[in-house]
Rosetta silent file (secondary structure, phi, psi, omega in degrees, C-alpha in Angstrom):
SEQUENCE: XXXXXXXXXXXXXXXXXXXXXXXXXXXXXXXXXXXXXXXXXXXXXXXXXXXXXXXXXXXXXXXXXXXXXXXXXXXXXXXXXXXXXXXXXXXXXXXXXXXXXXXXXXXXXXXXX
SCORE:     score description
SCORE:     0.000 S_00000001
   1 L     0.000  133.636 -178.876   66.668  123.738   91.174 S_00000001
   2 L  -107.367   83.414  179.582   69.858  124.602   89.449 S_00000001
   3 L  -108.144  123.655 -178.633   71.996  121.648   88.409 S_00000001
   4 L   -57.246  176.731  167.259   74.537  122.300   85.806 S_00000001
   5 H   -79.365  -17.726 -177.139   75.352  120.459   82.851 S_00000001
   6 H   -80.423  -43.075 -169.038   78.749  119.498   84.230 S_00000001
   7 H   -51.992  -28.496 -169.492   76.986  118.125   87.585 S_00000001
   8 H   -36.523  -75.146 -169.841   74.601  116.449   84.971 S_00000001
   9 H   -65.831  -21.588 -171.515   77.331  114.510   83.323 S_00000001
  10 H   -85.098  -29.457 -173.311   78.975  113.537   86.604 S_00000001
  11 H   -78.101  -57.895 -169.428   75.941  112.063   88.170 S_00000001
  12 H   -51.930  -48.296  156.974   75.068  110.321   84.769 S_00000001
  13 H   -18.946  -69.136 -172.386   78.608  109.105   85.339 S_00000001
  14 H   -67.241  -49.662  175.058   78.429  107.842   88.541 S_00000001
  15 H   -38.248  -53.202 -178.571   74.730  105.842   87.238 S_00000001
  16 H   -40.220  -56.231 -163.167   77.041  104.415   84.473 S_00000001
  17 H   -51.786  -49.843  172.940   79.656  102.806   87.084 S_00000001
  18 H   -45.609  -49.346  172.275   77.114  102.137   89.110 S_00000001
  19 L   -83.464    3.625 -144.919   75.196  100.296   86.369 S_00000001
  20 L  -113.765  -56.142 -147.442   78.485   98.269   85.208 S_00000001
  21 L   -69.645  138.563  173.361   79.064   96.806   88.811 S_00000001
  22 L   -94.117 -146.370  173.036   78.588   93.403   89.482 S_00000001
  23 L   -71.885  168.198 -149.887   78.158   91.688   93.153 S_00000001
  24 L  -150.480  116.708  163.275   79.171   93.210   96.070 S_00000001
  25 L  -130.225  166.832 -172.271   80.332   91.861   99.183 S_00000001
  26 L  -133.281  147.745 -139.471   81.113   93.754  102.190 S_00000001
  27 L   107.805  166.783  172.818   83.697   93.075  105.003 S_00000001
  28 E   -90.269  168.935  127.620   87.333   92.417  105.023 S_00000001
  29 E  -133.260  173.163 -123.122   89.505   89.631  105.000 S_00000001
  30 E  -164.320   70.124 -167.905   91.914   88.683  106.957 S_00000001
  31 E   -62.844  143.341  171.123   94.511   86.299  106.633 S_00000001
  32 E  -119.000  165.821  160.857   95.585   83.930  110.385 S_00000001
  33 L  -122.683 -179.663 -174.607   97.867   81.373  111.709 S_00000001
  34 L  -177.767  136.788  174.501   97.103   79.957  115.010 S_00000001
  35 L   -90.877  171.864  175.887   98.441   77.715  117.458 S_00000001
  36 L  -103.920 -162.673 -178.070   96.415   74.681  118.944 S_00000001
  37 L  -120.767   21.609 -166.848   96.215   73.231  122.168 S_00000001
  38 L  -103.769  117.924 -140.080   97.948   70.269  121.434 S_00000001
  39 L   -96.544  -24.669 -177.413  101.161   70.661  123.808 S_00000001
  40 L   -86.782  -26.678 -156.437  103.788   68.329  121.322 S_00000001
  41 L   -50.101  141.678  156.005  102.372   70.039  118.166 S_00000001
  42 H   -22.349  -45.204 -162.376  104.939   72.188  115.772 S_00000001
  43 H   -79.840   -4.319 -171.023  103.143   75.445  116.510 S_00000001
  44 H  -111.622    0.692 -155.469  104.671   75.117  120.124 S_00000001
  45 L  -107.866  160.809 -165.983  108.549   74.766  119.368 S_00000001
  46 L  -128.256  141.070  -23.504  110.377   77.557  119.207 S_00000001
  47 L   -50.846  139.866  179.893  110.247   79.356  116.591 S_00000001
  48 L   -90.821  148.983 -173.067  106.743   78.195  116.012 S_00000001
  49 L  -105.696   99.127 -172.311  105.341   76.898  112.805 S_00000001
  50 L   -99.719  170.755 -140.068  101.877   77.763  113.559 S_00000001
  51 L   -95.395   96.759  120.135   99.016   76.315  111.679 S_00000001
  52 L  -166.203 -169.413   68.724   97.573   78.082  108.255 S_00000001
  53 L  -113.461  131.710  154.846   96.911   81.011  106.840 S_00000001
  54 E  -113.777  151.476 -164.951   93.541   80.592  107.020 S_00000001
  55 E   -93.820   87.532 -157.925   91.402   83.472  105.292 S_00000001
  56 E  -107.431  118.292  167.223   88.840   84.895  107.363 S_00000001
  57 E   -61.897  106.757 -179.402   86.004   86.875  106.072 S_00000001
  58 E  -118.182  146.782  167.028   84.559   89.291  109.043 S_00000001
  59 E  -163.551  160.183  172.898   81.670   91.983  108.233 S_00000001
  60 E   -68.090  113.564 -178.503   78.974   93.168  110.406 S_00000001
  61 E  -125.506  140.431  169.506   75.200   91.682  110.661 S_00000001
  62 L    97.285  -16.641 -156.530   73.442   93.196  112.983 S_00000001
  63 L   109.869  -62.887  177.952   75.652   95.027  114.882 S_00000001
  64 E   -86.115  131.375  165.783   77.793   92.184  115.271 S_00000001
  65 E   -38.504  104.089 -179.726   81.060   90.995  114.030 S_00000001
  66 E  -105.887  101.680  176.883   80.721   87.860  111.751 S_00000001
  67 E  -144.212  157.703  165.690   83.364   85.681  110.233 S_00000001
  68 E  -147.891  167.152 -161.158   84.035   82.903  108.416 S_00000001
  69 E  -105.379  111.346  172.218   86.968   80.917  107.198 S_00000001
  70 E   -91.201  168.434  172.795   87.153   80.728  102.983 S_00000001
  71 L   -86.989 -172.689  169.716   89.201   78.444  101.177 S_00000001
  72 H   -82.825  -20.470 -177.480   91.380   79.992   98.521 S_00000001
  73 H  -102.777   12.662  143.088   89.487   79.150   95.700 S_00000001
  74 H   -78.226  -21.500 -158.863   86.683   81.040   97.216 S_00000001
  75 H   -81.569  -15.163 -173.262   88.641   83.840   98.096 S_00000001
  76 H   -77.269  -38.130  179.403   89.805   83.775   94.459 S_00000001
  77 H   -71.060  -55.142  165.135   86.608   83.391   93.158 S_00000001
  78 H   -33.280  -67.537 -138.396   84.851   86.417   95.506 S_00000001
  79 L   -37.313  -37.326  178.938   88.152   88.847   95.539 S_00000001
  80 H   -52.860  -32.754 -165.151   86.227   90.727   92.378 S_00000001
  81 H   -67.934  -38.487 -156.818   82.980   90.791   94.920 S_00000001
  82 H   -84.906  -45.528  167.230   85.113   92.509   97.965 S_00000001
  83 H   -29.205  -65.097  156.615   86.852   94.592   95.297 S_00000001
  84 H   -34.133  -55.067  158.621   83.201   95.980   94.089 S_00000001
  85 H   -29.864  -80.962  158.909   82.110   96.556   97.538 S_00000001
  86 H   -15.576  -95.312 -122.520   85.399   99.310   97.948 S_00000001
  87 H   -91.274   -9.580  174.099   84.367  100.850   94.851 S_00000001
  88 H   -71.887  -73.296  170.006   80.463  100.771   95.290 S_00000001
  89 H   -41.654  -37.581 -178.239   81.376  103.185   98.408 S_00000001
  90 H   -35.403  -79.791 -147.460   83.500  105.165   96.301 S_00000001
  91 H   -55.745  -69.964 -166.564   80.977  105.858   93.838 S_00000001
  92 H   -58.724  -23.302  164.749   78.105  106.304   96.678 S_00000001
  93 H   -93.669  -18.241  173.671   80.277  109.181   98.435 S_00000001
  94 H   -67.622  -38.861 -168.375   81.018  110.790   95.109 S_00000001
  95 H   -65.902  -44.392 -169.438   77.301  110.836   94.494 S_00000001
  96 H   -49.424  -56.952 -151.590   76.482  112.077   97.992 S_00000001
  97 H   -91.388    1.419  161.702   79.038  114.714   98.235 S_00000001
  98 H   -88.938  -60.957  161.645   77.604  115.850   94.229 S_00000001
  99 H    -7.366  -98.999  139.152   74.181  115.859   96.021 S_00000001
 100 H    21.518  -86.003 -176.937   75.452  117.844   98.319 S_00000001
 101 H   -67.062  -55.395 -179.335   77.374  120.359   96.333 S_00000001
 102 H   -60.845  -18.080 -179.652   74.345  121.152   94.536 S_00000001
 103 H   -96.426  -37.141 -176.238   71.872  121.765   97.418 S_00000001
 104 H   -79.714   -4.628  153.992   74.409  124.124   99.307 S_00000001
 105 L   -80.562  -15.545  175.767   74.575  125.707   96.248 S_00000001
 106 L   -47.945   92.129 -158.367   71.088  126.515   95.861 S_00000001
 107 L   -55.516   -6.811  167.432   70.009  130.253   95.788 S_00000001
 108 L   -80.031   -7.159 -157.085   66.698  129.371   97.072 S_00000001
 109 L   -95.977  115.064 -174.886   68.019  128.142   99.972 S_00000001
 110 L   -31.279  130.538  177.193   66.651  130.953  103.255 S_00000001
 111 L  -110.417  128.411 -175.302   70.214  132.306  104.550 S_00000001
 112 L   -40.744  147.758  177.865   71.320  132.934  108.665 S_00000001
 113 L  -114.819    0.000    0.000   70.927  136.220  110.073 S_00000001
């Protein structure tokens, strides 16, 4: 197997970043307003004043679509976690697509007739 010294350093790279990162959460958020069902309420008058923003966390368990509603001083406290997540993928497609580079580079590898 032929991996250069630059791929070397890039991979060793990616371990640092990799090794630096702290929790990770994964999903979006999503701020909402919402009207009620309460027929005198404010949210019904026009223009409506509709009720939040509430901050909804959605991600995938399962298959399925999952949310929940944070306060702000969770979302303040998390935002670093959701940040990490983003940048965990980064890092994990850089690695792939070094992977990758290096096996389709490979002169061992049997070539199409």
């Amino acid at each position: 197997m032929a991996v250069s010294q630059k791929q070397r350093k890039e991979q060793a790279r990616i371990a640092r970043a990799l090794g630096e990162m702290g929790f990770a959460l994964p999903g979006s958020l999503t701020e909402r307003r919402f009207t009620c069902t309460h027929a005198g309420c404010h949210c019904h008058t026009d223009p409506p004043v509709l009720h939040g923003p509430y901050i909804q966390w959605s991600r995938k368990v399962a298959g399925k679509t999952v949310s929940r509603t944070l306060s702000p001083e969770q979302v303040a406290d998390y935002q670093a976690w959701f940040d990490n997540e983003r940048r965990l993928r980064v890092l994990v497609r850089e690695l792939e697509g070094l992977s990758l580079s290096i096996v389709e580079s490979d002169p061992r590898t049997p070539r199409r007739r």
